[in-house]
C-alpha positions as CSV (number, residue, x, y, z in Angstrom):
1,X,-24.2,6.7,10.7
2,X,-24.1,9.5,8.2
3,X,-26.0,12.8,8.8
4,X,-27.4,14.1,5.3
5,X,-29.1,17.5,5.1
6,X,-31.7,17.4,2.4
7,X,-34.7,19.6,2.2
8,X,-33.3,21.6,5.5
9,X,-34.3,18.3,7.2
10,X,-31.2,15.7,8.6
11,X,-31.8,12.3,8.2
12,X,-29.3,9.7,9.6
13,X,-28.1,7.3,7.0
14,X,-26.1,4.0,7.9
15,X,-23.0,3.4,5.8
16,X,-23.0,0.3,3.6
17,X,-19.6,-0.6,2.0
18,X,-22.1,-4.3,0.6
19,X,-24.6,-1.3,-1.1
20,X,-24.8,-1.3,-4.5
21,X,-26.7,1.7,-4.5
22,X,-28.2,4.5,-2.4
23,X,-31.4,3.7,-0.5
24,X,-34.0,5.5,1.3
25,X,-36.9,3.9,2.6
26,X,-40.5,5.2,1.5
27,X,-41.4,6.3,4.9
28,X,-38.0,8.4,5.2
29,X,-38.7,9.8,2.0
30,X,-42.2,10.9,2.8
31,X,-40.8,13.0,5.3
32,X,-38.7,14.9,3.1
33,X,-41.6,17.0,1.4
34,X,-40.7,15.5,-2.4
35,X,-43.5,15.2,-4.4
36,X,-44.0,11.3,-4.9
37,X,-44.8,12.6,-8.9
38,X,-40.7,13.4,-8.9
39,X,-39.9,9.8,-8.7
40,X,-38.8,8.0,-11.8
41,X,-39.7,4.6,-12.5
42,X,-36.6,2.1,-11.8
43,X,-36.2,-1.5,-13.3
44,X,-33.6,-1.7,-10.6
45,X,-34.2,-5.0,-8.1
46,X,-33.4,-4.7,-4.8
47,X,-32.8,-7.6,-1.8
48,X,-32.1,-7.0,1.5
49,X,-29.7,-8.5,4.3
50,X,-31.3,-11.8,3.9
51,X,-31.5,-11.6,0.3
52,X,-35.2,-10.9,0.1
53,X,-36.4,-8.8,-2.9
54,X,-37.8,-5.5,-1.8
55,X,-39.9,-3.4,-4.0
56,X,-38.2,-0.6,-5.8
57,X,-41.0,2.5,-5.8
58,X,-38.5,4.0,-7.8
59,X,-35.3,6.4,-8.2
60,X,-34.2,9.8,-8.0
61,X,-31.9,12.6,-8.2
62,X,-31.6,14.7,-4.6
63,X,-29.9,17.7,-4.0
64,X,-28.5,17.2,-0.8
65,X,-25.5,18.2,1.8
66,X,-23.1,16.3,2.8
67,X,-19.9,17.4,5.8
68,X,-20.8,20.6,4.4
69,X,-20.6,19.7,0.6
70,X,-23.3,20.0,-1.4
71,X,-23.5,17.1,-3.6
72,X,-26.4,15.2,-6.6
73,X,-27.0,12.0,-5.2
74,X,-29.3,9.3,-7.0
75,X,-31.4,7.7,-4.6
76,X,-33.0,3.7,-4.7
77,X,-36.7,4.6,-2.9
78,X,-37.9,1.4,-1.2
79,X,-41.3,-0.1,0.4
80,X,-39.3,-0.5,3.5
81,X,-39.1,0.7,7.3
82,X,-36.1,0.8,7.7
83,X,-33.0,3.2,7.8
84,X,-31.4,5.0,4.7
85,X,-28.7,3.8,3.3
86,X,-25.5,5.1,1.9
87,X,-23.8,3.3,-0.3
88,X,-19.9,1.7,-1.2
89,X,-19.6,3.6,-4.5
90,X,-20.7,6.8,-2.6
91,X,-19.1,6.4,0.8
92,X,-15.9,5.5,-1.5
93,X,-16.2,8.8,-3.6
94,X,-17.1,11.4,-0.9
95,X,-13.9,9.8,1.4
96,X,-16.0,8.4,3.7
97,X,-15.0,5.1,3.7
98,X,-11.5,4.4,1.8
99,X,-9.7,0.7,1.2
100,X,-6.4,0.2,2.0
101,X,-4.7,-0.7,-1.0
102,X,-1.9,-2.9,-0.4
103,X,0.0,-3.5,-3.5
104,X,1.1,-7.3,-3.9
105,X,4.3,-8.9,-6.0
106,X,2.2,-11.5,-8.0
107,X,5.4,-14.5,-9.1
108,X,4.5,-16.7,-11.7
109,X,5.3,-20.2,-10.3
110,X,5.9,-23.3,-12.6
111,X,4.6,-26.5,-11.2
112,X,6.0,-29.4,-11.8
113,X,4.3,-32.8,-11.5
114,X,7.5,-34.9,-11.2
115,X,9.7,-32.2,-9.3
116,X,7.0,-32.1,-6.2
117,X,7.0,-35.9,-5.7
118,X,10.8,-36.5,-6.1
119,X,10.8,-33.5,-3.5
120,X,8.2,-35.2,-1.2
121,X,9.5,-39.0,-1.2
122,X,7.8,-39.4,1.9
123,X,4.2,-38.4,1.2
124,X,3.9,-40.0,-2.3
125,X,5.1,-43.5,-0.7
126,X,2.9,-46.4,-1.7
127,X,-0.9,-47.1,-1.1
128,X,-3.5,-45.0,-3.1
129,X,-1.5,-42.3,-3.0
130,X,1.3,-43.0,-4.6
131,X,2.5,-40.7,-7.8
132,X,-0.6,-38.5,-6.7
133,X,-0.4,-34.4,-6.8
């Protein structure tokens, strides 16, 4: 859990590296004194854990602080009750959350039908197998 100042009021928000998005909860965002009239209308769909659709209220741009940064967040509002949600992009951007990123030597490998099964005698050996790859 994330503590977010917004509207001098601190709001716990769970971090959720499967997020595609922001979230906060209707109820949650009741609390925060925002005019319901400063929501924009969002043709964004929204599921949740178990891949039920939710229904989007709508969106919006809050002004909020974050470890002591202030930052412009864009919020998913939901007709859910449940908590707020912060998501992978933004957990990734404000360091939060980082990936380790392991860099890998990628070989091309030529395959070759007849080479494996002169090199494996043993498992290409009669029945229905035989000559198989």
């Amino acid at each position: 859990m994330e503590p977010i100042q917004i509207n001098n009021r601190s709001l716990n928000f769970k971090i959720d590296s499967a997020a595609d998005c922001n979230v906060i909860p209707y109820p949650h965002f009741l609390t925060l004194k925002i005019p319901s009239e400063s929501l924009e209308k969002s043709k964004r769909k929204a599921v949740n854990y178990g891949n039920n659709q939710v229904e989007v209220i709508g969106s919006i741009r809050i002004k909020l602080m974050i470890r002591n940064r202030i930052h412009n967040i864009t919020y998913t509002v939901v007709e859910v009750d449940d908590v707020p949600l912060l998501g992978r992009a933004m957990a990734e951007r404000l360091g939060i959350i980082m990936w380790n990123k392991i860099p890998l030597n990628l070989h091309t490998v030529s395959i070759d039908k007849e080479r494996i099964i002169s090199d494996n005698t043993d498992l290409f050996q009669g029945g229905k197998r035989k000559n198989t790859c």
